[in-house]
N, C-alpha and C positions, 0 to 999 in steps of 0.2 A: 382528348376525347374526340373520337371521329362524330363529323357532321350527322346527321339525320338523312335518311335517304329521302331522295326528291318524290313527292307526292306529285302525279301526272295524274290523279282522277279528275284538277278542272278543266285537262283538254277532254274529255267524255268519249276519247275513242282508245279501244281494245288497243290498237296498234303503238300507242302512245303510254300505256303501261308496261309496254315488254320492251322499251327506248333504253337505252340507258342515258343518262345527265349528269354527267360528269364528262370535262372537258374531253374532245376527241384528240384532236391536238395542242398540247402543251405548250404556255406560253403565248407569244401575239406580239403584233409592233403596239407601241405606246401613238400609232400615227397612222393616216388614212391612206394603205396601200395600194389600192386598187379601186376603180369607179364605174360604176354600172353604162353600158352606152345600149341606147337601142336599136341597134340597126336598124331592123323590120321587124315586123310581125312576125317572122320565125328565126328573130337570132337575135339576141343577145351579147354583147364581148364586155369582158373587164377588161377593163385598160389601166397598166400601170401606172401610179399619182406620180407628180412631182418630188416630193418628200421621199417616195422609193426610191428614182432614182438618183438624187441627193446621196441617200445613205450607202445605195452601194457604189456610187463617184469618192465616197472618202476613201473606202477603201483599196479604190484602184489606183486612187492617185498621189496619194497621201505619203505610201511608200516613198515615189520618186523623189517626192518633195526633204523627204529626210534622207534620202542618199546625196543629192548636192549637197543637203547643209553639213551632213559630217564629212564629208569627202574635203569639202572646203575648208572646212575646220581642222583640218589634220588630227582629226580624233583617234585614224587608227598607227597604231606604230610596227602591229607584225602583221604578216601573212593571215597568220590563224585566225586575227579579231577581224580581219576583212571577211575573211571565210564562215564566220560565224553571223555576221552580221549578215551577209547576205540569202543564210539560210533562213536565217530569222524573218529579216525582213521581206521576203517572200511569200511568205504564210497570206499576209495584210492584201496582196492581188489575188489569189489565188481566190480566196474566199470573196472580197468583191466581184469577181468575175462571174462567180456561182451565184451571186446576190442577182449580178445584172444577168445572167441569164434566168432567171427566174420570174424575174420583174417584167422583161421583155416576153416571155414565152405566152403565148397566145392562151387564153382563158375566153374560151366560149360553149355557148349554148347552140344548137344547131337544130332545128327543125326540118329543115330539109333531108338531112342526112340519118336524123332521129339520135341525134347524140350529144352529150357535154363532153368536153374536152381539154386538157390542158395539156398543150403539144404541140410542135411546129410540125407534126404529123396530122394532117387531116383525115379523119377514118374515112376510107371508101364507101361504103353506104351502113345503113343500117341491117341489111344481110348478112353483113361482115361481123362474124363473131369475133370478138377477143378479151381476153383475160386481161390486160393492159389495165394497170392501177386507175389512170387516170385517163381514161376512157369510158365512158359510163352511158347505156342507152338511154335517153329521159321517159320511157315507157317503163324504166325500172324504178324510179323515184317515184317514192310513197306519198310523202310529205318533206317538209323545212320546220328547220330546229333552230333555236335563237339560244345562247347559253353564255352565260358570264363567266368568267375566273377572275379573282384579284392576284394582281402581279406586284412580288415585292422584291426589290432588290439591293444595293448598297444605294443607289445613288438617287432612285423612284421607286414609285408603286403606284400604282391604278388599275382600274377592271380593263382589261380586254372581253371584245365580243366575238363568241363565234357562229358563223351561218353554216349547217350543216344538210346534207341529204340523210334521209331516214329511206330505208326499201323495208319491201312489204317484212320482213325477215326481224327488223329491230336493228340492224345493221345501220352505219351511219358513215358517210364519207362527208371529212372538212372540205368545205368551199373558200371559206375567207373568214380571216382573224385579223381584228384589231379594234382600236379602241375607241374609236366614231361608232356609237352607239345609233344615231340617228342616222348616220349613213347605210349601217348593216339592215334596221329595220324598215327604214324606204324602199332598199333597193331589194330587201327580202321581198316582199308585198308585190315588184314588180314579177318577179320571178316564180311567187305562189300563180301571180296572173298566166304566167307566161305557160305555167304546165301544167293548171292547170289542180292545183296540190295544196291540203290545208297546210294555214306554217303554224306554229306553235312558240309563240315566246314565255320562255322561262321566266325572263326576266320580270315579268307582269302579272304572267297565269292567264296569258292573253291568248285568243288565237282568230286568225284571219280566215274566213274561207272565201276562196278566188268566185267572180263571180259564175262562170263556168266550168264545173268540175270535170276533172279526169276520167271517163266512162269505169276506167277498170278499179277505179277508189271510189266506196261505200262508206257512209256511215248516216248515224241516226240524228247527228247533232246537229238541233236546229240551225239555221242561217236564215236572214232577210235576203230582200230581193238586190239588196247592193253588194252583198257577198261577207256581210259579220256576221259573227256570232250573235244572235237576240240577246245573250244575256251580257256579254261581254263587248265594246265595241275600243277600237282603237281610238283615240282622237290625236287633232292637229296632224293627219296624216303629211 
């Protein structure tokens, strides 16, 4: 039996019914990948955690660690089981590499230049048009989307959370996935501040409005003078 479709009429805005709510990107770490820093007043960076780099250190090094132990162990006898092995074992860098360059690549918000980014390419200004997945103007962001998935697998299972951009359109780019639930929804709140943007969590039927809004986002739903919602209010921020 498929789920029930997600009911978004207790965020009270037009733009939050035509969202979709269902996960954007599939999957999520089981662990707190990346951590909000605030530079300044107009920039923002995530920084990669400990635990990411951790995870893709297994895989960069892990390899080497089993090529002495079977080399020393005379495990192999022909040519071929050498040759296979090291095709093999290949695979296990290759993909840490890609881990650790992910981890490392610079994730920020950029005010100055009017852009979010995830690239060791800085965009030249905000006149600079581009199609660039992961390039994104923050005059194009609507709002922030908070969304759950349960992750099951042979060995775990647990929710992962996702932080998403919503544009005026219903359109939705992933920011960050995993399963620090308290982490996503702090550092969401700083970043609804930051642009300006209601955020919406799913996970509640909650929604935040920053205390300054976005001149070019409208809507009718009340907020107090500290930036929630009258009817709905977050606590223990």
């Amino acid at each position: 039996m498929k789920p029930a479709p997600f009911d978004a009429s207790a965020f009270q805005d037009p733009l939050a019914d035509k969202t979709a709510w269902h996960p954007q990107a599939r999957g999520g770490a089981n662990f707190k990948t990346r951590k909000l820093k605030e530079i300044s007043s107009s920039e923002l960076h995530y920084k990669g955690s400990v635990g990411g780099l951790l995870f893709a250190l297994v895989f960069t090094i892990m390899p080497s660690i089993f090529v002495v132990f079977f080399f020393s162990g005379g495990f192999f006898e022909t040519e071929g089981e050498t040759k296979y092995f090291f095709l093999f074992i290949l695979v296990f860098p290759a993909v840490g590499f890609y881990l650790m360059y992910i981890h490392l690549r610079p994730v920020i918000f950029d005010k100055r230049i009017g852009y979010f980014y995830k690239s060791f390419k800085k965009p030249v200004n905000s006149f600079q048009r581009t199609n660039k997945k992961n390039q994104i103007e923050l005059d194009t962001i609507a709002a922030l989307q908070i969304i759950s998935e349960y992750i099951r697998s042979k060995n775990s299972s647990y929710t992962s959370y996702e932080l998403n951009f919503v544009f005026e359109d219903g359109e939705r780019y992933n920011v960050i996935d995993h399963a620090k639930y308290e982490s996503i929804q702090k550092e969401a709140v700083i970043i609804a501040e930051f642009l300006g943007v209601p955020l919406w969590d799913a996970t509640n039927l909650q929604t935040y409005h920053p205390t300054h809004r976005k001149k070019s986002i409208d809507t009718d739903t009340p907020y107090d003078s500290a930036g929630y919602d009258s009817t709905k209010r977050y606590r223990d921020m």
